[in-house]
C-alpha positions in Angstrom: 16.5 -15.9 2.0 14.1 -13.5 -0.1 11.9 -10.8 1.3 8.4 -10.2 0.9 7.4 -6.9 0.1 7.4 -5.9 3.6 10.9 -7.0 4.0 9.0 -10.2 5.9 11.0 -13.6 5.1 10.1 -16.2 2.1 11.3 -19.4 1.3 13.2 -19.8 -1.8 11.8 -22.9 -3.0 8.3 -24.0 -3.9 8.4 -26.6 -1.5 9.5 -24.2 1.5 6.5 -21.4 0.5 3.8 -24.2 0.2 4.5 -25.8 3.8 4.9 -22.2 4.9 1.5 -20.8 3.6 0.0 -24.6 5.5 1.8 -23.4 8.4 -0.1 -20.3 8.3 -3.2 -21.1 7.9 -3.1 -24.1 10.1 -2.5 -21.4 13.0 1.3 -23.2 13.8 3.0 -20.3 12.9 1.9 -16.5 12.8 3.3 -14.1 10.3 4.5 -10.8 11.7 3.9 -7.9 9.2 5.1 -4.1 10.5 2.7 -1.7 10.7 2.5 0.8 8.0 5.1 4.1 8.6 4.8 7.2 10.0 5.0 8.8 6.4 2.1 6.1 5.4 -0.1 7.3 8.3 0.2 10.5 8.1 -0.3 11.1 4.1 -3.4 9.2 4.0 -4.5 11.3 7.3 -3.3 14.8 5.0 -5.2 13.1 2.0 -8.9 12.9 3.8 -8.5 16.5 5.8 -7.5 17.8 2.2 -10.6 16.4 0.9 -12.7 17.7 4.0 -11.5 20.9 3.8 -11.5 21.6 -0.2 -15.2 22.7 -2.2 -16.6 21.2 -4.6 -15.0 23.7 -7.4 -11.9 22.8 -6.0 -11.8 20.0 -6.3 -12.9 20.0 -9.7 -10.4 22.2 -10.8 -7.7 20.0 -9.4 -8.9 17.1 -11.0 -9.3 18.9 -14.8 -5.4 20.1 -13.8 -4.2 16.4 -13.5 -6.2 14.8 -16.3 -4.8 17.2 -18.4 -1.5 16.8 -17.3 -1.9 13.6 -17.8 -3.2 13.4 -21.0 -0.9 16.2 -22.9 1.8 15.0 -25.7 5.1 14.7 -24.2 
């Protein structure tokens, strides 16, 4: 049986994913999806005290790094 992409299961046929989608939103059946990881929480939580704790210079200067890294002929 294939695997969604958080490893929830899928019907293999067409048939099999349309009466499952029904089945969901009909309410008969409730899809379980895992919460997000620890890694997951706790990057996007590092992300926004970065960005609270950084100027505005800083920032700047980050962002001019990675465009030009970006950008530069490989």
């Amino acid at each position: 049986m294939p695997k969604g992409p958080r490893r929830e299961r899928r019907p293999a046929d067409v048939i099999g994913a349309a009466i499952a989608v029904v089945r969901i939103s009909v309410g008969d059946t409730i899809e379980n999806l895992r919460s997000p990881s620890g890694r997951t929480r706790s990057g996007a939580a590092g992300g926004k005290a970065c960005a609270i704790n950084l100027t505005g210079e800083q920032r700047i200067a980050i962002a001019k790094k990675a465009a030009s890294d970006r950008w530069r002929d490989k």
